[in-house]
C-alpha positions as CSV (number, residue, x, y, z in Angstrom):
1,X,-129.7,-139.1,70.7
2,X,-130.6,-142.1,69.0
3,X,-134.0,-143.2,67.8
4,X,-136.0,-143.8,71.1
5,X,-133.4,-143.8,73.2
6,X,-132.5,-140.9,75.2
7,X,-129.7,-140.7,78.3
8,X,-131.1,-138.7,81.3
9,X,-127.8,-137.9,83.7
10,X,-129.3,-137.8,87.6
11,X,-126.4,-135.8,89.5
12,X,-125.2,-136.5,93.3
13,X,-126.3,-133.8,95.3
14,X,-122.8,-132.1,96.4
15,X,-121.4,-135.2,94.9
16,X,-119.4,-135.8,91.8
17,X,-121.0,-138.9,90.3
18,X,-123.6,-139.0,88.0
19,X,-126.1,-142.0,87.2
20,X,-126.9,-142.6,83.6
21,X,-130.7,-143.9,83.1
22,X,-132.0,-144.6,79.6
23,X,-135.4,-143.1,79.2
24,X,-138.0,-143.6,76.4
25,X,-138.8,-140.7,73.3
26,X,-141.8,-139.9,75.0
27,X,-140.2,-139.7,79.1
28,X,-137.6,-137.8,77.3
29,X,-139.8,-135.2,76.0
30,X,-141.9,-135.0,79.2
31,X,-139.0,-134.2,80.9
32,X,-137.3,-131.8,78.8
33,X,-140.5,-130.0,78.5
34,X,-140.7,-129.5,81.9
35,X,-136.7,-128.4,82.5
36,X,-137.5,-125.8,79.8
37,X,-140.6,-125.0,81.6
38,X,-142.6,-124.7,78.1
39,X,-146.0,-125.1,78.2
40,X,-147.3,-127.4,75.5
41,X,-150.8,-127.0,74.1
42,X,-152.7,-130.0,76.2
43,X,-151.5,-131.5,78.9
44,X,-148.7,-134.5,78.5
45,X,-149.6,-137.9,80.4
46,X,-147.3,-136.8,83.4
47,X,-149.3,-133.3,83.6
48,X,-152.6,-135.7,83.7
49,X,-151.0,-137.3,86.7
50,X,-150.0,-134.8,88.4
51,X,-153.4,-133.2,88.3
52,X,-155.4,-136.0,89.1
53,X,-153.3,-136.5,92.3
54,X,-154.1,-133.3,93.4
55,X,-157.5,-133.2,92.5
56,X,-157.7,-136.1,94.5
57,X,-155.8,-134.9,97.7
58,X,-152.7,-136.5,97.2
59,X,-149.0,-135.0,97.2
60,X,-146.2,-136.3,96.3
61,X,-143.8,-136.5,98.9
62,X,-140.7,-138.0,96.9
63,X,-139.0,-140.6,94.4
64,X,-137.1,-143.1,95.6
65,X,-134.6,-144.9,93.3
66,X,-134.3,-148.1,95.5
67,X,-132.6,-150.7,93.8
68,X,-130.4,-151.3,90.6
69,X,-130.8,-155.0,89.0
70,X,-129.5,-156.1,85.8
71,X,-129.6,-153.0,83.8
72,X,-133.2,-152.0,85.2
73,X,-133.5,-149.4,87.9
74,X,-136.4,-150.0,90.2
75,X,-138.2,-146.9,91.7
76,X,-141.5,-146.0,93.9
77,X,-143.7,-142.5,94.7
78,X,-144.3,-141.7,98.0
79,X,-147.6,-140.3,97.6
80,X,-149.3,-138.5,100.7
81,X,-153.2,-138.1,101.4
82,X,-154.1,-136.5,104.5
83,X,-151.8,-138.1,106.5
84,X,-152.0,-141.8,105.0
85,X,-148.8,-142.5,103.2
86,X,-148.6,-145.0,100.3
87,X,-145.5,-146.2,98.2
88,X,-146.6,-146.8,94.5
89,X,-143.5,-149.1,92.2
90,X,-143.1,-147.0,89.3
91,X,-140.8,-146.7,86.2
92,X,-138.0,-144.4,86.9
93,X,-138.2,-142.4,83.6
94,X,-142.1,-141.6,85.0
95,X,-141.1,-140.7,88.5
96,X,-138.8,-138.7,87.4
97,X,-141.1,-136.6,85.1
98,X,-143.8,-136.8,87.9
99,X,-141.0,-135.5,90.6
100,X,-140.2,-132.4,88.1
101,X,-143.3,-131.6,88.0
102,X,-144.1,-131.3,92.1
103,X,-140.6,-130.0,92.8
104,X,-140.3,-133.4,94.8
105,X,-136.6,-134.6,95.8
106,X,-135.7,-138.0,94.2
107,X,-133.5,-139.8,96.3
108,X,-131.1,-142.9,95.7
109,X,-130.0,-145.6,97.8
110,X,-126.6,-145.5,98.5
111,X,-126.0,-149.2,96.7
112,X,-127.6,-148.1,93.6
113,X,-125.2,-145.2,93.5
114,X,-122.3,-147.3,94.5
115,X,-123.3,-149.7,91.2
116,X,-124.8,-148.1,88.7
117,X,-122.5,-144.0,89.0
118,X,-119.8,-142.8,87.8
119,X,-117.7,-140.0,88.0
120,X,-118.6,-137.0,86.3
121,X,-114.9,-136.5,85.4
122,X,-115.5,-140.1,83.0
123,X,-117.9,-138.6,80.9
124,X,-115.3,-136.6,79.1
125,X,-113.0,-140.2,78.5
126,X,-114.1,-142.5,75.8
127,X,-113.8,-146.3,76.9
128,X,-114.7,-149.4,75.7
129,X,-116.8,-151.5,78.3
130,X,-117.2,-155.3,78.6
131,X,-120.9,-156.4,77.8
132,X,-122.7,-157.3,80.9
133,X,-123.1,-160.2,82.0
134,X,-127.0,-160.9,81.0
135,X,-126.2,-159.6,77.2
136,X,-124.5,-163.3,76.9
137,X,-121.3,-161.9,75.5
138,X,-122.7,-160.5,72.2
139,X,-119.9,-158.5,70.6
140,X,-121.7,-155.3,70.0
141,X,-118.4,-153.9,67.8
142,X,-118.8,-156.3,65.1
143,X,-122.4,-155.2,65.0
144,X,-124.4,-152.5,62.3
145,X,-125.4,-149.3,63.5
146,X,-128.9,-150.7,62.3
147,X,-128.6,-153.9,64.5
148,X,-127.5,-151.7,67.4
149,X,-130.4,-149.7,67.3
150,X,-132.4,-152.4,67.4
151,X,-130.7,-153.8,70.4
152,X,-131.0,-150.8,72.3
153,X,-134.7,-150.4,71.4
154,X,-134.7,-153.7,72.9
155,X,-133.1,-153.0,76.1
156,X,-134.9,-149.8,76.6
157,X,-138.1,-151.9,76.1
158,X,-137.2,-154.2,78.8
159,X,-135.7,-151.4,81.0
160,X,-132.3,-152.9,80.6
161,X,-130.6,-148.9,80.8
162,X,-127.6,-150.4,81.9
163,X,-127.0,-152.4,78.3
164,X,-128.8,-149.3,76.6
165,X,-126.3,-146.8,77.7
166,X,-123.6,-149.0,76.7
167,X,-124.4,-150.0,72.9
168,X,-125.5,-146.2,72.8
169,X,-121.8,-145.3,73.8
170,X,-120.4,-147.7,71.3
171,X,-122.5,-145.9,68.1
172,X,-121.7,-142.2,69.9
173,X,-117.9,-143.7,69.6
174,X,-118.5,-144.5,65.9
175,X,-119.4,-141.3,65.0
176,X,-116.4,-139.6,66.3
């Protein structure tokens, strides 16, 4: 991937569509620790979480990816403590990491699927996409690799996956 800027693919459950959020270095490597199930040498910041939560009594119950605005995807923890449930907003790239780690289910509203997924079957075409609307029409094409970087370094910075994912297809294009 490119510097900082790593695509984590949530799949539909029985479902063919995928959703594409942009995730940080650090999220990314949380996360892929924790599919590969190695066991680094201290504890990464979502390991801390999770283990203060349970030293303090409280489970996770679930992620819940509730709303998809301009490129940012908005997420909260259901967190459970002796029967007193609380809903905490959280970045999705940390609930995420946090969910993998509690084998809790992450679920999606159906609008933000309906928006932000596609079908799995599009990964394997290459398109050009228009710029959204809130990147004011820059024309990423004419731009250096370098200045794309920068741009999605930006956007991931802001939690604009949306714009992310796109300038990071345009430099995966380049390369083919």
């Amino acid at each position: 991937m490119q510097q900082g800027a790593y695509v984590l693919l949530l799949a539909e459950v029985d479902g063919t569509r995928r959703i594409p959020v942009v995730v940080g270095t650090a999220e990314a490597q949380s996360i892929a620790i924790c599919i590969e199930n190695l066991d680094p040498p201290r504890p990464m910041t979502h390991d801390l979480i999770v283990s203060i939560a349970e030293r303090c009594g409280v489970q996770i119950e679930e992620v819940y990816i509730y709303r998809f605005d301009k490129g940012i995807f908005y997420s909260t923890l259901k967190m459970n403590r002796g029967g007193h449930i609380e809903e905490i907003d959280s970045r999705t790239s940390d609930a995420v990491a946090i969910a993998l780690r509690t084998h809790s289910p992450i679920y999606m509203a159906a609008s933000v699927l309906e928006v932000a997924g596609f079908e799995a079957s599009q990964l394997e075409r290459t398109t050009t996409q228009a710029a959204p609307a809130h990147s004011h029409n820059d024309n990423y094409e004419s731009m250096t690799d370098a200045e794309l970087q920068g741009r999605i370094e930006h956007a991931v910075a802001v939690e604009a996956y949306e714009e992310a994912a796109m300038i990071q297809q345009i430099l995966q294009k380049r390369k083919l």
